[in-house]
C-alpha positions as CSV (number, residue, x, y, z in Angstrom):
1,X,47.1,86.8,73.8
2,X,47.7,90.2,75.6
3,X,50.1,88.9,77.6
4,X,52.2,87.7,74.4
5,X,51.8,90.8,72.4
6,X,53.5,92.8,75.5
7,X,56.5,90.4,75.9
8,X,56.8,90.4,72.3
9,X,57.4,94.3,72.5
10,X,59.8,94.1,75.8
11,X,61.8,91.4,73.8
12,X,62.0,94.1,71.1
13,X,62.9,96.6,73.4
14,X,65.5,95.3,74.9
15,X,67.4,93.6,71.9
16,X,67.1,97.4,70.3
17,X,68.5,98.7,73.7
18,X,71.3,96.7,73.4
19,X,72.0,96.9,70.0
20,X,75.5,99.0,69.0
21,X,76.0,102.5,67.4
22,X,78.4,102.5,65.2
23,X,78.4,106.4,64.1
24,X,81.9,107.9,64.5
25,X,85.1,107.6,63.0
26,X,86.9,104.3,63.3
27,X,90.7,103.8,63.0
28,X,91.3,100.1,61.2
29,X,94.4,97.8,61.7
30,X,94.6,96.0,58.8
31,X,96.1,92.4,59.1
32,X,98.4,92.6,62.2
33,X,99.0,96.0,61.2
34,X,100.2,95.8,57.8
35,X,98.0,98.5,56.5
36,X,95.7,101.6,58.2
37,X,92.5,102.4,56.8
38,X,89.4,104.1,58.0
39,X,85.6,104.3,58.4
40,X,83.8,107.3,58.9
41,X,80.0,106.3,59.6
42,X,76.9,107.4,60.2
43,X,73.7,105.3,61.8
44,X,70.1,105.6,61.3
45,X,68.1,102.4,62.8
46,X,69.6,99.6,61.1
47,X,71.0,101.6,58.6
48,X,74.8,102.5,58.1
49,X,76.7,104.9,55.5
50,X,80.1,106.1,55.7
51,X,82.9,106.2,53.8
52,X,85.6,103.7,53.8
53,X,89.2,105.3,53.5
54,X,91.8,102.8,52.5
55,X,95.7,102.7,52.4
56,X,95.0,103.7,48.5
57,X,91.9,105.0,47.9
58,X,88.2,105.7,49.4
59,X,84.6,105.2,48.8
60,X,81.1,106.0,49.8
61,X,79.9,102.2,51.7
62,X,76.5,101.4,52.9
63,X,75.0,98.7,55.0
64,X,73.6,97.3,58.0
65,X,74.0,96.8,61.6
66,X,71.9,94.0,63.3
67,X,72.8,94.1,66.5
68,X,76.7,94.1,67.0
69,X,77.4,92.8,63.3
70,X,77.7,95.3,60.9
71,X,78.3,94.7,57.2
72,X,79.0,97.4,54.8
73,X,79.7,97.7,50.8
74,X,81.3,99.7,48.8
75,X,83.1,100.0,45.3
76,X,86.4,100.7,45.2
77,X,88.7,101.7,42.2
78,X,92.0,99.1,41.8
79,X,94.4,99.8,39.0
80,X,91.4,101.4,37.4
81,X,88.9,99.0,38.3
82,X,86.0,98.6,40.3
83,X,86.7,96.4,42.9
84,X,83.3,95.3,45.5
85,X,84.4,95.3,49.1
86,X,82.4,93.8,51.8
87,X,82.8,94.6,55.4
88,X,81.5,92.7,58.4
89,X,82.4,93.2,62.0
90,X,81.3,93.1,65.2
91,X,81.2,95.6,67.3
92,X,81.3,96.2,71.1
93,X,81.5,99.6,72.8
94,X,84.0,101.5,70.6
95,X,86.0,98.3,69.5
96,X,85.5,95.8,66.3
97,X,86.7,93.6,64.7
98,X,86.1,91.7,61.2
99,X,87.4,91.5,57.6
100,X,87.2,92.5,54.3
101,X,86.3,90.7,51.2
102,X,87.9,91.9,47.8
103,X,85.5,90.4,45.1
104,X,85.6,87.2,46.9
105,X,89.6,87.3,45.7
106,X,91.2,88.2,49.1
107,X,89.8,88.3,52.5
108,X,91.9,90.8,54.4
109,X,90.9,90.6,59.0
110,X,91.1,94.2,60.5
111,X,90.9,95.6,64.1
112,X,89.2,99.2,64.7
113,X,88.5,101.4,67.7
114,X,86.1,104.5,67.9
115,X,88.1,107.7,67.9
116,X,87.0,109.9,70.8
């Protein structure tokens, strides 16, 4: 039973050793570059909060990274209405990639990379 309680904690170990930090600025490519946007984040564990700065407006976003997939959410304003955004992506080293949802309307895929 030793045994399995210390390969347990090694497994732990290295899956939280490999796991990605997201905290940084990230500059977003919006569908084949139609649109530029940006995350500005902050990690603690497993938790993410940031800001998400859109071609029209920003907002505060929180969220998640397990492992390399992050998903954040925030509230944006559109037309004067609050719009939810999710974001997922997966990150590796200072590059990601994933989408955004619009209130399940529209599903817009983005690029980012880290800036230095």
């Amino acid at each position: 039973m030793r045994h399995l309680n210390i390969a347990a904690a090694l497994l732990l170990f290295s899956i939280s050793a490999f796991a990605a930090d997201v905290s940084g600025t990230w500059a977003m490519n919006l569908e084949a570059g139609t649109a530029e946007a940006s995350l500005t984040l902050k990690q603690d564990g497993d938790k993410v909060t940031g800001t998400y700065h859109g071609p029209r407006n920003e907002a505060p976003a929180t969220g998640t990274l397990n492992g390399n997939d992050l998903k954040l959410s925030a509230e944006i304003n559109a037309g004067g209405q609050s719009v939810s955004l999710v974001i997922t992506g997966k990150v590796a080293d200072n590059k990601m990639k994933g989408s955004l949802d619009f209130a399940g309307q529209r599903s817009v895929s983005f690029t980012a990379t880290r800036k230095p």
